[in-house]
C-alpha positions as CSV (number, residue, x, y, z in Angstrom):
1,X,-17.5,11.2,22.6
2,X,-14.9,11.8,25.4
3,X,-18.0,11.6,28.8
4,X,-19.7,8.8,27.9
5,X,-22.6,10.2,30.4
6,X,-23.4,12.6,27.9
7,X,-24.8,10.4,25.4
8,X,-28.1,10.1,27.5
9,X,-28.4,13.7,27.9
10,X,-30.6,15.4,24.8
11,X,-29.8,19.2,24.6
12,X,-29.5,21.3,21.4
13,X,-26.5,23.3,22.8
14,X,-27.3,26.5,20.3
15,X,-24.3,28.4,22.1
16,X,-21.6,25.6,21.7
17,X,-22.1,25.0,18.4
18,X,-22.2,28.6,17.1
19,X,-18.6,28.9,19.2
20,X,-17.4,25.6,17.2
21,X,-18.5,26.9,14.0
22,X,-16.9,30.4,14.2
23,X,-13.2,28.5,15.2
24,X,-13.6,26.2,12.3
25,X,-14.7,29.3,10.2
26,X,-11.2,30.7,11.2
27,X,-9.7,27.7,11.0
28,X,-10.6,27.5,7.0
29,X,-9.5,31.1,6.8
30,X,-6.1,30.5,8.0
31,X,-5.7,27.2,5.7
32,X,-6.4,29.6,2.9
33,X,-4.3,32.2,4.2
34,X,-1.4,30.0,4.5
35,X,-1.5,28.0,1.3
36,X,-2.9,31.0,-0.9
37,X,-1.7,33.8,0.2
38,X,0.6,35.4,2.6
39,X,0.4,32.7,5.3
40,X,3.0,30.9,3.5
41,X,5.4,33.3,3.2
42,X,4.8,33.9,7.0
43,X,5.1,30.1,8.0
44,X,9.0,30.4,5.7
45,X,9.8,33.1,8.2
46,X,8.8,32.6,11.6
47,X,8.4,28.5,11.5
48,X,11.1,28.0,8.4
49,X,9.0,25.6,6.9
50,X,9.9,26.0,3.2
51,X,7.3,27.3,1.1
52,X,7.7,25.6,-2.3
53,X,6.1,27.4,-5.4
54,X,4.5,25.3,-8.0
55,X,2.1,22.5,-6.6
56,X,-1.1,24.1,-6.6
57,X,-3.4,22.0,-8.0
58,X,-2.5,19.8,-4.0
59,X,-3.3,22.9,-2.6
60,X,-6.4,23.6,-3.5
61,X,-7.0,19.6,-3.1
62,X,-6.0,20.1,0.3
63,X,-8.2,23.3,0.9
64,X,-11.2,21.7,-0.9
65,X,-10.7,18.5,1.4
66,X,-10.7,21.1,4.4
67,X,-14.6,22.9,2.8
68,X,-15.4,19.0,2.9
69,X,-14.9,18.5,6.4
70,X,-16.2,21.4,8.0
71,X,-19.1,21.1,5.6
72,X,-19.9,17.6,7.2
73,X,-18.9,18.6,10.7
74,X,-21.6,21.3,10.6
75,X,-24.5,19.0,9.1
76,X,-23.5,16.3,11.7
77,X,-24.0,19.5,14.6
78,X,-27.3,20.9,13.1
79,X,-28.8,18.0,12.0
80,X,-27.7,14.4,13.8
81,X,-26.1,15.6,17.2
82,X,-29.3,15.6,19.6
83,X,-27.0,15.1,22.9
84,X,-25.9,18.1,25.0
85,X,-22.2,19.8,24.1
86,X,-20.4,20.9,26.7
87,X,-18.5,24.1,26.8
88,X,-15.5,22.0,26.8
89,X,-15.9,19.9,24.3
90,X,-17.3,23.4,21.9
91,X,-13.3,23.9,22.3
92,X,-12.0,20.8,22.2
93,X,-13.3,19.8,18.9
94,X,-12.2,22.7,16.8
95,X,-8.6,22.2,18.2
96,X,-8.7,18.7,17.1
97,X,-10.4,20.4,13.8
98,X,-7.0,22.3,13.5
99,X,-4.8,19.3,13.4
100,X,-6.2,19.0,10.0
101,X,-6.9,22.2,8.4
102,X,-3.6,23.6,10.0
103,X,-1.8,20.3,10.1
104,X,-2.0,19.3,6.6
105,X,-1.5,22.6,4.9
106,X,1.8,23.1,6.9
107,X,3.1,20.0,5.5
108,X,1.8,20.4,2.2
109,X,4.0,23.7,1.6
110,X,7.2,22.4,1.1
111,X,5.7,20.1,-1.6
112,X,6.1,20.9,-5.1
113,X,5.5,17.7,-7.1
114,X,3.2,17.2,-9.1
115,X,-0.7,15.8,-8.4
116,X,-0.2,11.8,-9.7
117,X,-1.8,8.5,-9.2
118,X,-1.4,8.2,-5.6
119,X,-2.8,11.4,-5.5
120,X,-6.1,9.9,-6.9
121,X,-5.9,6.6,-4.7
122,X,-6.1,9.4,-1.9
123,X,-9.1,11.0,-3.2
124,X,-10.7,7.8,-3.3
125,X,-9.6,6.9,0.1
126,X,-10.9,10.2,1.1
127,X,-14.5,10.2,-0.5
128,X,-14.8,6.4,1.0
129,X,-14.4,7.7,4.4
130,X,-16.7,10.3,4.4
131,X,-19.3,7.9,3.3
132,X,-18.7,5.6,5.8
133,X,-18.2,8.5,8.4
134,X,-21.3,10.6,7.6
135,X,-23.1,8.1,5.7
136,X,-23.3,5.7,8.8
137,X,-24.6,8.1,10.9
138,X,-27.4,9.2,8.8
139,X,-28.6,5.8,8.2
140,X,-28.1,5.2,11.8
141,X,-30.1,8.3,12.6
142,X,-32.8,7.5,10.5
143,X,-33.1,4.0,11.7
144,X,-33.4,5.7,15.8
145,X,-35.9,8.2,14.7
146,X,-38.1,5.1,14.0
147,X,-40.5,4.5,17.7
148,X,-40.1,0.5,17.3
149,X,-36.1,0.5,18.0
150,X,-36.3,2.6,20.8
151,X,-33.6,1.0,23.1
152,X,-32.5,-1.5,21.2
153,X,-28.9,-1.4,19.5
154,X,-28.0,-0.9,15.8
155,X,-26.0,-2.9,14.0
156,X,-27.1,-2.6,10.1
157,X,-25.7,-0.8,7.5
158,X,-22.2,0.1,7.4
159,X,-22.2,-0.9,11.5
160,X,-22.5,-4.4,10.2
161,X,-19.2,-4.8,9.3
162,X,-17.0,-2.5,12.3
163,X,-18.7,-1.7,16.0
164,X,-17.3,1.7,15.2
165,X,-17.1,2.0,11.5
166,X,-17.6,5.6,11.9
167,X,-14.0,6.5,13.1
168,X,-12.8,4.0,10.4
169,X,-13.9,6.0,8.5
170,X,-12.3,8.9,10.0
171,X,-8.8,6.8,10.1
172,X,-9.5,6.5,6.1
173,X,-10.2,10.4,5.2
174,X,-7.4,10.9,7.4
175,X,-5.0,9.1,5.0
176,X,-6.2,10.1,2.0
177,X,-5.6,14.0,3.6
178,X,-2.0,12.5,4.5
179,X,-1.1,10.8,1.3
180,X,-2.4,13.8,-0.6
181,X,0.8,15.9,1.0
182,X,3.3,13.8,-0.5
183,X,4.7,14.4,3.1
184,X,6.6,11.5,5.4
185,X,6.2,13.7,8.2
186,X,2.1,13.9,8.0
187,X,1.9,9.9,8.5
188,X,2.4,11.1,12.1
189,X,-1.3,12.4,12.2
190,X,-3.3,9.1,11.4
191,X,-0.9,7.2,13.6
192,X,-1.9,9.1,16.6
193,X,-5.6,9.0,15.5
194,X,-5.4,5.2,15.1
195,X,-3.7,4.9,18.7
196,X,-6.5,7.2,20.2
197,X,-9.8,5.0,18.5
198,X,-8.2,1.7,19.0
199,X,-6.6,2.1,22.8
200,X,-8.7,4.7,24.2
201,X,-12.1,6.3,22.6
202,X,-13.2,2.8,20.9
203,X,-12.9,0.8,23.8
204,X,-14.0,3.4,25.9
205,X,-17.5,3.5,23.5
206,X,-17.6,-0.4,24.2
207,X,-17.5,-0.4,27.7
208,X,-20.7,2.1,27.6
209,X,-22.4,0.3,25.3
210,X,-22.0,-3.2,27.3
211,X,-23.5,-1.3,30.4
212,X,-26.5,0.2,28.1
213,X,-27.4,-2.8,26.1
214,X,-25.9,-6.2,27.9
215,X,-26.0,-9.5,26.1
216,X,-27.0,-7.7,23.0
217,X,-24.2,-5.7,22.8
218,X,-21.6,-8.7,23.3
219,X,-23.3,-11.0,20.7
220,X,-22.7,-8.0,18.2
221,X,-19.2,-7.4,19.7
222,X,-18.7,-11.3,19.0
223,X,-19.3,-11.6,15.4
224,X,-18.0,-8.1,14.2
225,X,-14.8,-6.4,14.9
226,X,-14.1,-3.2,16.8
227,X,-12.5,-0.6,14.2
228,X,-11.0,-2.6,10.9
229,X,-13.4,-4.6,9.5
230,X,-12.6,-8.2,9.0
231,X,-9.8,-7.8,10.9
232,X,-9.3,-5.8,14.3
């Protein structure tokens, strides 16, 4: 989503995305590794992040939100993503990836209460933004796949209500992954995601779209918002 002239090139990119699985496959490992075994002890050394005994049930939340993610990333890859990857981007992805399944177990270590009701407001918040992550684009792909909107712009299902629902969706799994560390520190994560849809990848999606689809594109921007819905 970062060269916007890659979104009319078609490519299945084998290579790429066999490099982007094996980081993310590593990138799980080491999540395990630090919240169930050894890694934590290692991170209390050499990082002196504390490594509090006694909250696992948040740690394997944490770990089984990480399976979630990588599970959708791949079916996204394999089965939605028909426009070429870059070598770049077969890098830059799973380094984003690790903000997440490095990220949030780092600041889940300290953490030793117990899982509550917040806990299961995140979980919520988590399973919503999946849906309206993954669930938007395969709705979305099955509506293109159809010969009679070939060029034309979609803006049913979950689109309806957000120009870019998708990473609102992100922004919500995002919290729910931030809320579910009992952490202050791991606001500092969605923050910086909601500054990078909203002032730069969002608008930057907009601008691409006006050039591909004109007028039609700025009646739907008129009567639907860019990333909240209802209200931004």
């Amino acid at each position: 989503s970062y060269n916007m002239d890659l979104y009319g090139q078609k490519s299945k990119s084998i290579p790429q995305k066999i490099v982007m699985h094996l980081i993310e496959i590593m990138l799980l490992w080491l999540s395990y590794w630090i919240l169930f075994q050894s890694g934590g002890a290692w991170v209390e050394k050499h990082l002196h992040i504390n490594n509090a005994a006694g909250s696992a049930d948040r740690r394997l939340m944490i770990f089984v939100f990480n399976c979630i993610i990588f599970i959708r990333l791949a079916y996204m890859m394999i089965f939605l993503l028909k426009r070429k990857i870059p070598w770049e981007e077969s890098l830059s992805v799973p380094l984003a990836f690790a903000m997440y399944f490095i990220g949030f177990p780092l600041f889940v270590l300290p953490v030793s209460q117990p899982i509550d009701g917040l806990d299961y407001f995140a979980i919520v918040l988590f399973i919503v933004g999946c849906i309206l992550n993954s669930g938007g684009e395969i709705l979305r792909n099955q509506w293109k796949t159809n010969p009679e909107n070939t060029g034309k712009i979609y803006t049913q299902g979950f689109f309806k209500y957000s120009r870019h629902i998708n990473y609102f969706g992100d922004l919500l799994w995002v919290i729910g992954y931030s809320l579910m560390t009992k952490n202050l520190w791991s606001v500092t994560i969605p923050v910086f995601l909601f500054c990078f849809f909203a002032f730069y990848n969002a608008p930057k999606l907009d601008s691409y779209l006006k050039n591909k689809y004109g007028d039609e594109y700025d009646e739907y921007a008129k009567r639907t918002k860019m990333l909240i819905p209802f209200l931004y």
